[in-house]
N, CA, C, O and CB atoms as a CASP TS submission, in Angstrom:
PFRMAT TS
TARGET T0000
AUTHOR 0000-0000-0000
METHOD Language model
MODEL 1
PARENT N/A
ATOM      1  N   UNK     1     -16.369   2.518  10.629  1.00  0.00           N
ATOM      2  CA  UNK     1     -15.001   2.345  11.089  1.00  0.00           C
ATOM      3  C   UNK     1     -14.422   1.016  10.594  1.00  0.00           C
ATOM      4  O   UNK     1     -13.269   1.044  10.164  1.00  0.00           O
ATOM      5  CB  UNK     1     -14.942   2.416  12.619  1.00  0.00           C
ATOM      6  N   UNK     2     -15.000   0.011  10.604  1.00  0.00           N
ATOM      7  CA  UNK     2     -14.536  -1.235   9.816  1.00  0.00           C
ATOM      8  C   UNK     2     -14.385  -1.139   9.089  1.00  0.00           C
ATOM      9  O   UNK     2     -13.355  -1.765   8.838  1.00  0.00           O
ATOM     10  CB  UNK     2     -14.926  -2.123   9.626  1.00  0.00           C
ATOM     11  N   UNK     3     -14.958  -0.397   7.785  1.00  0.00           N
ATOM     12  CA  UNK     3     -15.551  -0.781   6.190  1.00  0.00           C
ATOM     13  C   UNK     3     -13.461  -0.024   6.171  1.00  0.00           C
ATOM     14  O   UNK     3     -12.552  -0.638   5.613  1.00  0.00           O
ATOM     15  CB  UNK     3     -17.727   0.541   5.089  1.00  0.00           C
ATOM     16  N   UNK     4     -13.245   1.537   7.033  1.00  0.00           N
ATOM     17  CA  UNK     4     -12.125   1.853   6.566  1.00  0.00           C
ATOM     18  C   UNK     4     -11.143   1.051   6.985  1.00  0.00           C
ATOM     19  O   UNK     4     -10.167   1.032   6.235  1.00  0.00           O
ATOM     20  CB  UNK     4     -11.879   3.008   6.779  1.00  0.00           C
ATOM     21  N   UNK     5     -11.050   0.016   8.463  1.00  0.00           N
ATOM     22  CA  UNK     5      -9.727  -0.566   8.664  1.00  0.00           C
ATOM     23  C   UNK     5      -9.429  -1.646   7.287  1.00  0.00           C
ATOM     24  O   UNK     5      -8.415  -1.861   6.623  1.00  0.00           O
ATOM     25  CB  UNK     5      -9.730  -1.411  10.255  1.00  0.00           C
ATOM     26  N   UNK     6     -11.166  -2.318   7.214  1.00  0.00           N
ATOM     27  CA  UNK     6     -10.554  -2.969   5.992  1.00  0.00           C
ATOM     28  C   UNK     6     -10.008  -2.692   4.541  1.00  0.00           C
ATOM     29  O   UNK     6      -9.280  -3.350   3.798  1.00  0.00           O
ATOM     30  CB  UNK     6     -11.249  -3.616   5.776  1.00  0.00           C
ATOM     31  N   UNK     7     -10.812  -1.121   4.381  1.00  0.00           N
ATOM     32  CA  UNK     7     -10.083  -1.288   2.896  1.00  0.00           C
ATOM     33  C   UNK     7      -8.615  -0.292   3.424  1.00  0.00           C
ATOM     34  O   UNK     7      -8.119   0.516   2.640  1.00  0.00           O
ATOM     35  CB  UNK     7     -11.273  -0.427   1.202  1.00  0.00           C
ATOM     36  N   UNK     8      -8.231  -0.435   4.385  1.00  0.00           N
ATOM     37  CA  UNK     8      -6.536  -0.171   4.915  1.00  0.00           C
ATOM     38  C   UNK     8      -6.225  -1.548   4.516  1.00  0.00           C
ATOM     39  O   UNK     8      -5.589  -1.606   3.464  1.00  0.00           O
ATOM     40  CB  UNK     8      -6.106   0.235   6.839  1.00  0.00           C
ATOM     41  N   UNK     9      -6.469  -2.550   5.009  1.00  0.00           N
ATOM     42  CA  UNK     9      -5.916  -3.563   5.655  1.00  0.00           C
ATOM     43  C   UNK     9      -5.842  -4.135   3.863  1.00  0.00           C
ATOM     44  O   UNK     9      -4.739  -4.529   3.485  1.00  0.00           O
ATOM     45  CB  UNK     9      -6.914  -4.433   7.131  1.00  0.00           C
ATOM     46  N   UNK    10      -6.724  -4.152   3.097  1.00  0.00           N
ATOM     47  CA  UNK    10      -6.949  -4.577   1.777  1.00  0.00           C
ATOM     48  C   UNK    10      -6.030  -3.619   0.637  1.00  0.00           C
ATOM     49  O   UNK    10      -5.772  -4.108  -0.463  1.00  0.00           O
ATOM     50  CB  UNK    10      -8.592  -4.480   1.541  1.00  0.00           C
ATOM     51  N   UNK    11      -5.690  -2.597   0.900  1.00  0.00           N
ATOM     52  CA  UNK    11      -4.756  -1.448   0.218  1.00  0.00           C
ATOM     53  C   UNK    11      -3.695  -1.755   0.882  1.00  0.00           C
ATOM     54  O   UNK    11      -2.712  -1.327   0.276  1.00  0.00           O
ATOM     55  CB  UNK    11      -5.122   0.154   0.349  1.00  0.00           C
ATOM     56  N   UNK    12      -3.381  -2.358   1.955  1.00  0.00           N
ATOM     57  CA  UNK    12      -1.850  -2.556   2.657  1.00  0.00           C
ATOM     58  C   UNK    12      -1.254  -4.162   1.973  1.00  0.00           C
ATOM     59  O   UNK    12      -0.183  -4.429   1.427  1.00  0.00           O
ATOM     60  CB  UNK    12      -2.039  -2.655   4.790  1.00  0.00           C
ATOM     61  N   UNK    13      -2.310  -4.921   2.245  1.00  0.00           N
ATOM     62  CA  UNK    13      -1.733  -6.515   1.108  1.00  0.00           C
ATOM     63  C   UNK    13      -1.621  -6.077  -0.206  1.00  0.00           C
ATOM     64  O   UNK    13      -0.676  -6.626  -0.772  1.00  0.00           O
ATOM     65  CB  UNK    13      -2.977  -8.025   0.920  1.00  0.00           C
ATOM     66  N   UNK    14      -2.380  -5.105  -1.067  1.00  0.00           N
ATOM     67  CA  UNK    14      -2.431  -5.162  -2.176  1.00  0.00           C
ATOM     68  C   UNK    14      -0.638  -4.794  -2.687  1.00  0.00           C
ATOM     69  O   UNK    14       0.157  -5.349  -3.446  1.00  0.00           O
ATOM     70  CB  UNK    14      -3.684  -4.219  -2.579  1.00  0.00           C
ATOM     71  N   UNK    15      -0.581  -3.259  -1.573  1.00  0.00           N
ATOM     72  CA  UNK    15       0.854  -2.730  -1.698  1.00  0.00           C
ATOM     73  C   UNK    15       2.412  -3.978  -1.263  1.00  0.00           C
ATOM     74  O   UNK    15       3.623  -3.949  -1.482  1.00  0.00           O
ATOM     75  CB  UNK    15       0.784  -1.277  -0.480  1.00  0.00           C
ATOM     76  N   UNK    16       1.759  -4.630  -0.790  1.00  0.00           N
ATOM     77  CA  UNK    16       2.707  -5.701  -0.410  1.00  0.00           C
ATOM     78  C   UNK    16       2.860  -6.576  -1.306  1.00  0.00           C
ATOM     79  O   UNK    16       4.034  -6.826  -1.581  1.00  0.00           O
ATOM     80  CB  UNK    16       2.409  -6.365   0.679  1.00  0.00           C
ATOM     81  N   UNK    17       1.975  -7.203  -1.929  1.00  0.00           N
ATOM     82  CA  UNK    17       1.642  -7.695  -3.384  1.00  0.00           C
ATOM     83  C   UNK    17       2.432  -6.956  -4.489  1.00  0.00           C
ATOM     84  O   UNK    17       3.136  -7.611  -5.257  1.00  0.00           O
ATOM     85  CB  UNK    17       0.083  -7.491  -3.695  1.00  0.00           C
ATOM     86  N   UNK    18       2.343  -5.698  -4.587  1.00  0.00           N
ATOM     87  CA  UNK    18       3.140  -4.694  -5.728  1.00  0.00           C
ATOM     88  C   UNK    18       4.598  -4.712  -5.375  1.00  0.00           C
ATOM     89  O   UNK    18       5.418  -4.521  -6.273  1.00  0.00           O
ATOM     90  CB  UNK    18       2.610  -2.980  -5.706  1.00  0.00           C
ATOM     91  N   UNK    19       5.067  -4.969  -3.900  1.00  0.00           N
ATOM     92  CA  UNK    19       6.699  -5.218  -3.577  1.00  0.00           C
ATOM     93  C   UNK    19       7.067  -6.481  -4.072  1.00  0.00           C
ATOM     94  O   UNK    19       8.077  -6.684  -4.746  1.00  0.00           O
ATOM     95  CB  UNK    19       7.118  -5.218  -1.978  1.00  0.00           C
ATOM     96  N   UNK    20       5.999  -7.578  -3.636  1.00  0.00           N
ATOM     97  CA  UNK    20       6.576  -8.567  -4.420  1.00  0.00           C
ATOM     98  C   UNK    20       7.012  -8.988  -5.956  1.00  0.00           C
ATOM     99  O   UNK    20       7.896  -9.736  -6.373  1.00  0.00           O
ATOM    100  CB  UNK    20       5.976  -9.219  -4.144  1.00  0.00           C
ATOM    101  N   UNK    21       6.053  -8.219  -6.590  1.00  0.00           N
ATOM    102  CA  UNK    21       6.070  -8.091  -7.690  1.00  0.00           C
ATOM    103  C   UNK    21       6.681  -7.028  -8.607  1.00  0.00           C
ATOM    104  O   UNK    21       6.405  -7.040  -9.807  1.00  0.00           O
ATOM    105  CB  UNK    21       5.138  -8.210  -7.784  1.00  0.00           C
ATOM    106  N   UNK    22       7.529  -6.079  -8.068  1.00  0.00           N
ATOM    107  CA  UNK    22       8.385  -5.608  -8.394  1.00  0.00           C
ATOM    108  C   UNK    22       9.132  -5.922  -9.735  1.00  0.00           C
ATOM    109  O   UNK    22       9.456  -7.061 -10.072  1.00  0.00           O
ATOM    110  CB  UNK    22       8.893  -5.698  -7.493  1.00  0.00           C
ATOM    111  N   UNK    23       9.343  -4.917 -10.378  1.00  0.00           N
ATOM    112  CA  UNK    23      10.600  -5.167 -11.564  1.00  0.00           C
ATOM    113  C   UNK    23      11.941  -4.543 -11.171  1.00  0.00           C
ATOM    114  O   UNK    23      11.867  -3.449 -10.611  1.00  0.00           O
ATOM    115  CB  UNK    23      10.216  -4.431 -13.103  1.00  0.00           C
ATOM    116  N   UNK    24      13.058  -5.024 -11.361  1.00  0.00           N
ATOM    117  CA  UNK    24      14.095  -4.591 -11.300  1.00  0.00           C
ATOM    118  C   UNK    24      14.711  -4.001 -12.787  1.00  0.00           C
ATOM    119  O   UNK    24      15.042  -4.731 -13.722  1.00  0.00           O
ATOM    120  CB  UNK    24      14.749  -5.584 -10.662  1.00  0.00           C
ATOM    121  N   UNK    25      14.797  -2.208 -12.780  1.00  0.00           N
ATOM    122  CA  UNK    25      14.756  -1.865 -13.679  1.00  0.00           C
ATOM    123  C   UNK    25      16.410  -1.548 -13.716  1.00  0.00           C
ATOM    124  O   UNK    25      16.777  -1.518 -14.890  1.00  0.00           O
ATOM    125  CB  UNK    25      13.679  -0.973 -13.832  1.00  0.00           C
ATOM    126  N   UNK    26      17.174  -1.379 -13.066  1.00  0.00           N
ATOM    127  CA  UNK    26      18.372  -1.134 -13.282  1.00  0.00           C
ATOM    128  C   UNK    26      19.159  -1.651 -11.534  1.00  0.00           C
ATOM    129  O   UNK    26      18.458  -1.546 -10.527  1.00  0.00           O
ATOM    130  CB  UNK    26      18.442   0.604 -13.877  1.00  0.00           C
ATOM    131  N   UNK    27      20.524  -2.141 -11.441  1.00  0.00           N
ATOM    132  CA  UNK    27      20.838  -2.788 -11.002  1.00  0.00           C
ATOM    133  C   UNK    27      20.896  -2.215  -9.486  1.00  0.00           C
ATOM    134  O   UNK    27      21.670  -1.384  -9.010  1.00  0.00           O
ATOM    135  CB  UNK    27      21.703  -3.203 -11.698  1.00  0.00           C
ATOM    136  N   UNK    28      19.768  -2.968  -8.847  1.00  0.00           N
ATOM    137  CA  UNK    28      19.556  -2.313  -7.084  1.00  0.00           C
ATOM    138  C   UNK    28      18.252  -1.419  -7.320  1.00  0.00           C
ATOM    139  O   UNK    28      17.524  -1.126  -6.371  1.00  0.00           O
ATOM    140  CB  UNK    28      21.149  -1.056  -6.342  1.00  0.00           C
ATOM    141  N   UNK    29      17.947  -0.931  -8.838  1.00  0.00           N
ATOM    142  CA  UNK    29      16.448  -0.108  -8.766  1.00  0.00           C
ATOM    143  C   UNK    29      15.407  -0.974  -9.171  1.00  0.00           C
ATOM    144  O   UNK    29      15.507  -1.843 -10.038  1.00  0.00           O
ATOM    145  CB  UNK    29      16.317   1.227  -9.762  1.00  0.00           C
ATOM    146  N   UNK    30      14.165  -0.634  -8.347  1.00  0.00           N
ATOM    147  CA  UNK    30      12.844  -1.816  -8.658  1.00  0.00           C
ATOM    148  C   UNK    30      12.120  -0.711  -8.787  1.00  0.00           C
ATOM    149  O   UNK    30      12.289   0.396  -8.277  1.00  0.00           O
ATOM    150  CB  UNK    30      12.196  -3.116  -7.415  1.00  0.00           C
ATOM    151  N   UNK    31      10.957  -1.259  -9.811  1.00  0.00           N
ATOM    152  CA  UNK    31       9.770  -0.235 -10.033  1.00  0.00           C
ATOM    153  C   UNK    31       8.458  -1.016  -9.088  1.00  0.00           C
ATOM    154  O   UNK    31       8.126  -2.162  -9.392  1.00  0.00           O
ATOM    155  CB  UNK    31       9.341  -0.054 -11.993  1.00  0.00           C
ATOM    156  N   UNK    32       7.953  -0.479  -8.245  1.00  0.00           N
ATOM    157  CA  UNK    32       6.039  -0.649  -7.757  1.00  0.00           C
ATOM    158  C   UNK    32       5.713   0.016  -7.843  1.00  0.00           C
ATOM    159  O   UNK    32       6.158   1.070  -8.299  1.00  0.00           O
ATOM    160  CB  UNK    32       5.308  -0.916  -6.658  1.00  0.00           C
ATOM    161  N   UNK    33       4.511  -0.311  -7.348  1.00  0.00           N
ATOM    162  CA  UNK    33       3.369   0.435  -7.172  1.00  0.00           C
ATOM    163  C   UNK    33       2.594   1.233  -6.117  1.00  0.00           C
ATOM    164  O   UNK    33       1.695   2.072  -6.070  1.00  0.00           O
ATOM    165  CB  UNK    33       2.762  -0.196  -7.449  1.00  0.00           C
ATOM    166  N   UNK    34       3.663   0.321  -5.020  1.00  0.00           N
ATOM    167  CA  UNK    34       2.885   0.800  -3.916  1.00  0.00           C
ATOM    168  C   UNK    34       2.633   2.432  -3.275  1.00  0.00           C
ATOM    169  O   UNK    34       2.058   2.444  -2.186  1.00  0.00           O
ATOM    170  CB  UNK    34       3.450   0.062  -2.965  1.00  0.00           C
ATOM    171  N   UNK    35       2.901   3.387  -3.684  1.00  0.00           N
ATOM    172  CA  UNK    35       3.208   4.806  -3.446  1.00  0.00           C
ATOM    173  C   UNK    35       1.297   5.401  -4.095  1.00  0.00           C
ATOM    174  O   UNK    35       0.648   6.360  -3.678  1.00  0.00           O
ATOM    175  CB  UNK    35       5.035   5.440  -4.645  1.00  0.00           C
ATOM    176  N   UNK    36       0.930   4.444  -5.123  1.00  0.00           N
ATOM    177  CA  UNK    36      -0.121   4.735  -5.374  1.00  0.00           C
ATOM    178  C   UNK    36      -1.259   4.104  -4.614  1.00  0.00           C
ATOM    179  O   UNK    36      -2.362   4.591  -4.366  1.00  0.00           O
ATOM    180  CB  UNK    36      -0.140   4.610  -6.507  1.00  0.00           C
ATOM    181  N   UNK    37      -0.940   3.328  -4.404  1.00  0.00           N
ATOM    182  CA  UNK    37      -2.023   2.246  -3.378  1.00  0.00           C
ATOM    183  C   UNK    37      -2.191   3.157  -2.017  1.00  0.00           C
ATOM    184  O   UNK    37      -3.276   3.579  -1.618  1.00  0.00           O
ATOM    185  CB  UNK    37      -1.145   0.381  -2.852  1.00  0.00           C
ATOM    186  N   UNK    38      -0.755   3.412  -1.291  1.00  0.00           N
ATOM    187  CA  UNK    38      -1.157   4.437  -0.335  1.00  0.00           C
ATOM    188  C   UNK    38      -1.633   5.895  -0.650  1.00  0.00           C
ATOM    189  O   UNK    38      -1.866   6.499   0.397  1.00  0.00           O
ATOM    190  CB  UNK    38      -0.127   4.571   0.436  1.00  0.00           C
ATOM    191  N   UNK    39      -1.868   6.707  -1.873  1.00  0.00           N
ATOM    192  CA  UNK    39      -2.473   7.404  -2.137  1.00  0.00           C
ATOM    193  C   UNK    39      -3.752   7.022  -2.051  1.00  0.00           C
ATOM    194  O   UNK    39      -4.513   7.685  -1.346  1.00  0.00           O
ATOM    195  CB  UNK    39      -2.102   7.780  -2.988  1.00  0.00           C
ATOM    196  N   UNK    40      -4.113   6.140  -2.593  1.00  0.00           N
ATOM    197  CA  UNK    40      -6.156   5.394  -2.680  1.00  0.00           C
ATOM    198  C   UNK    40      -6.520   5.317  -1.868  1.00  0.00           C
ATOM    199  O   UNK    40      -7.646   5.734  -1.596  1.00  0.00           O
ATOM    200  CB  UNK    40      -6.763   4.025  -3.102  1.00  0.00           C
ATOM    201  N   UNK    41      -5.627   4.652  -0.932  1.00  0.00           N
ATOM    202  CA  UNK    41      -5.971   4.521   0.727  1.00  0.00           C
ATOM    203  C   UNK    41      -5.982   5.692   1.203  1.00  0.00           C
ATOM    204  O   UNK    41      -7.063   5.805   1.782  1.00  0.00           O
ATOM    205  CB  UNK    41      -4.992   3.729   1.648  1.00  0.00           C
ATOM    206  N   UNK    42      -5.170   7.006   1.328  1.00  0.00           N
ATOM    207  CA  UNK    42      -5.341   8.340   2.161  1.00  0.00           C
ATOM    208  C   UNK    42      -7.328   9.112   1.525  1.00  0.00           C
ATOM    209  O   UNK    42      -8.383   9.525   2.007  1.00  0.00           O
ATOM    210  CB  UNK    42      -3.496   9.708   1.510  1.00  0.00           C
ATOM    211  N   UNK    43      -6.724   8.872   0.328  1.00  0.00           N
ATOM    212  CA  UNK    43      -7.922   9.586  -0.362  1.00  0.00           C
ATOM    213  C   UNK    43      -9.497   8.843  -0.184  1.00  0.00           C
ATOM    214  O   UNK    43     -10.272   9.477   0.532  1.00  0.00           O
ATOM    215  CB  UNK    43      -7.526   9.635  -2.024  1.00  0.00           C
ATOM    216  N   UNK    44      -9.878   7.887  -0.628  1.00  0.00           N
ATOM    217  CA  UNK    44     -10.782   7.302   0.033  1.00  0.00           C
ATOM    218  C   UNK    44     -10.973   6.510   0.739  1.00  0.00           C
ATOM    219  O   UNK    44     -11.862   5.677   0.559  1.00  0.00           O
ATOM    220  CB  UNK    44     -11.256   7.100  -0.324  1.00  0.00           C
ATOM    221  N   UNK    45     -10.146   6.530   1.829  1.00  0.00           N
ATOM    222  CA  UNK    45     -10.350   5.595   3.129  1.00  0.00           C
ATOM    223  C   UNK    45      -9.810   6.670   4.161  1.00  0.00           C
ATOM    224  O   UNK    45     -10.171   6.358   5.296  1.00  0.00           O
ATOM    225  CB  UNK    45      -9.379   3.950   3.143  1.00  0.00           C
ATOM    226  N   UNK    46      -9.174   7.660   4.140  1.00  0.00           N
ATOM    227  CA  UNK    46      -8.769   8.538   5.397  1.00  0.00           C
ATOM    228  C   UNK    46      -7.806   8.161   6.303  1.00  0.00           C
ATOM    229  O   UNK    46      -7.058   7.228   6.010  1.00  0.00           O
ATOM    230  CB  UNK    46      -9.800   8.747   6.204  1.00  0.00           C
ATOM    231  N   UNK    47      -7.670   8.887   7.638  1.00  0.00           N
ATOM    232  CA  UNK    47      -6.495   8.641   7.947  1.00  0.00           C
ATOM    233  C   UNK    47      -6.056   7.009   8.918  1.00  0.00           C
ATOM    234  O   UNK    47      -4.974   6.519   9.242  1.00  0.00           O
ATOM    235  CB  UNK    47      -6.221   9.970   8.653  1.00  0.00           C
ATOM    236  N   UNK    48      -7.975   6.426   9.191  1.00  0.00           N
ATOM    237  CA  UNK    48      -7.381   5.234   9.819  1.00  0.00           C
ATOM    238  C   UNK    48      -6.730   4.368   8.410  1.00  0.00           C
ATOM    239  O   UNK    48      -5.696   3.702   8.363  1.00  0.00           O
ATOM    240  CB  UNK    48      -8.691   4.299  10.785  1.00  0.00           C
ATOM    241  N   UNK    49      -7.436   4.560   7.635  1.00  0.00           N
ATOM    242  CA  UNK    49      -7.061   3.253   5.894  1.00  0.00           C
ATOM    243  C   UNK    49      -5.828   3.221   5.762  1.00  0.00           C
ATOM    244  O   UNK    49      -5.217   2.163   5.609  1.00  0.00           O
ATOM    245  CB  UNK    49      -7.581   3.752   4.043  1.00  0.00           C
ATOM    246  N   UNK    50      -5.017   4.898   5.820  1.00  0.00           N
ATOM    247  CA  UNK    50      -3.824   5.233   5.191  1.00  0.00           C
ATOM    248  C   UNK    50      -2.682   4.636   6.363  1.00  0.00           C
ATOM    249  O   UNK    50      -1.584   4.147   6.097  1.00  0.00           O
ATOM    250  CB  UNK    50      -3.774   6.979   4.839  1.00  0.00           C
ATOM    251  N   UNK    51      -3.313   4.840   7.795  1.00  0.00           N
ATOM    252  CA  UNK    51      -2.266   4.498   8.874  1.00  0.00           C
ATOM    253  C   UNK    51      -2.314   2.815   8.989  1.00  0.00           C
ATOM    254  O   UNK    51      -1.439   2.279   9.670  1.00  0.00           O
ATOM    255  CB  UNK    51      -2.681   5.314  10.460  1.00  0.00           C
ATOM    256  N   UNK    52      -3.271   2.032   8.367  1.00  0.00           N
ATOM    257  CA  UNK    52      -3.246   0.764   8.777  1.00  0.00           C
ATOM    258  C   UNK    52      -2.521   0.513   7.055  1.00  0.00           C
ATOM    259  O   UNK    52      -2.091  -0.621   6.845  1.00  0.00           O
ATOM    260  CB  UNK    52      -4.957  -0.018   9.408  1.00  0.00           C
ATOM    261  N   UNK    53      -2.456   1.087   6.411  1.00  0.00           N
ATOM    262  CA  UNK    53      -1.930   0.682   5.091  1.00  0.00           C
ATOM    263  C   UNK    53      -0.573   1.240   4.355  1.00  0.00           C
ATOM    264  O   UNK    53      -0.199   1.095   3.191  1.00  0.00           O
ATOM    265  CB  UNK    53      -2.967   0.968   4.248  1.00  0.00           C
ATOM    266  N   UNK    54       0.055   1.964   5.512  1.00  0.00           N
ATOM    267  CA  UNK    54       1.523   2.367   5.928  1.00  0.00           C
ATOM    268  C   UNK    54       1.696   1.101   6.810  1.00  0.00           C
ATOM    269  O   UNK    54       2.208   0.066   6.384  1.00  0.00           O
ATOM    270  CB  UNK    54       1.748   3.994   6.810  1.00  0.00           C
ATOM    271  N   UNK    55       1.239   1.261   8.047  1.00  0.00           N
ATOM    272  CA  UNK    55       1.519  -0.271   8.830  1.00  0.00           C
ATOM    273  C   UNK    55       2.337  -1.514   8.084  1.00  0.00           C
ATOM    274  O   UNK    55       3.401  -2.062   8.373  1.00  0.00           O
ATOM    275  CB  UNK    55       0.002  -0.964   9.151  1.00  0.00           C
ATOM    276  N   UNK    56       1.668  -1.665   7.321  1.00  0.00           N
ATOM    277  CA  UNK    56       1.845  -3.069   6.525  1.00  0.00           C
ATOM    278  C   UNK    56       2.668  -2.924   5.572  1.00  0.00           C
ATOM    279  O   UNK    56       3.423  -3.876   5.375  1.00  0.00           O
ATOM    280  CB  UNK    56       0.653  -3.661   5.901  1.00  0.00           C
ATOM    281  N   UNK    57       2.805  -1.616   4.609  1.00  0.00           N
ATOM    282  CA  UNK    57       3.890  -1.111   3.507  1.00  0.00           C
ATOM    283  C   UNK    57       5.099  -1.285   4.745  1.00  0.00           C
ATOM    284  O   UNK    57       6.082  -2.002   4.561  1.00  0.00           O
ATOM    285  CB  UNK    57       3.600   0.829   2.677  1.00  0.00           C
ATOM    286  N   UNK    58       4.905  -0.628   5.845  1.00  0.00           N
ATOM    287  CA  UNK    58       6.843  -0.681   6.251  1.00  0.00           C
ATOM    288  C   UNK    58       7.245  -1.903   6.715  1.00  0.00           C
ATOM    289  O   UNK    58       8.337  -2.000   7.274  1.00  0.00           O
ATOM    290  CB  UNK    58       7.452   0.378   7.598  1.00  0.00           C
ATOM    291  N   UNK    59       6.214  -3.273   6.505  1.00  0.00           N
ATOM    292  CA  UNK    59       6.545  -4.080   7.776  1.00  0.00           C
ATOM    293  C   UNK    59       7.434  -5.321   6.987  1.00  0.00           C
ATOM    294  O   UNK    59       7.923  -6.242   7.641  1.00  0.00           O
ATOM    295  CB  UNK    59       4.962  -4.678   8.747  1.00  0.00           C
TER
END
């Protein structure tokens, strides 16, 4: 149960990391990443990884 909050908690900074780092590809549109990060997280971490790594994407 830890090993998944953390790699939530580690897939949720990473996705927060990818907002910051954002490109602005046209004026008001940004490209990330984060849509894939919460995929990694649903897929091998399940549904606590994905819910603690939404948590942090909306916050």
């Amino acid at each position: 149960m830890q090993a998944k909050l953390g790699f939530g908690l580690m897939m949720g900074l990473g996705a927060l990391l990818s907002m910051a780092l954002s490109v602005e590809v046209e004026s008001g549109y940004y490209l990330d990443f984060r849509s894939t990060l919460l995929a990694v997280s649903a897929v091998y971490g399940g549904p606590l990884a994905i819910l603690v790594t939404a948590i942090l994407t909306l916050s």
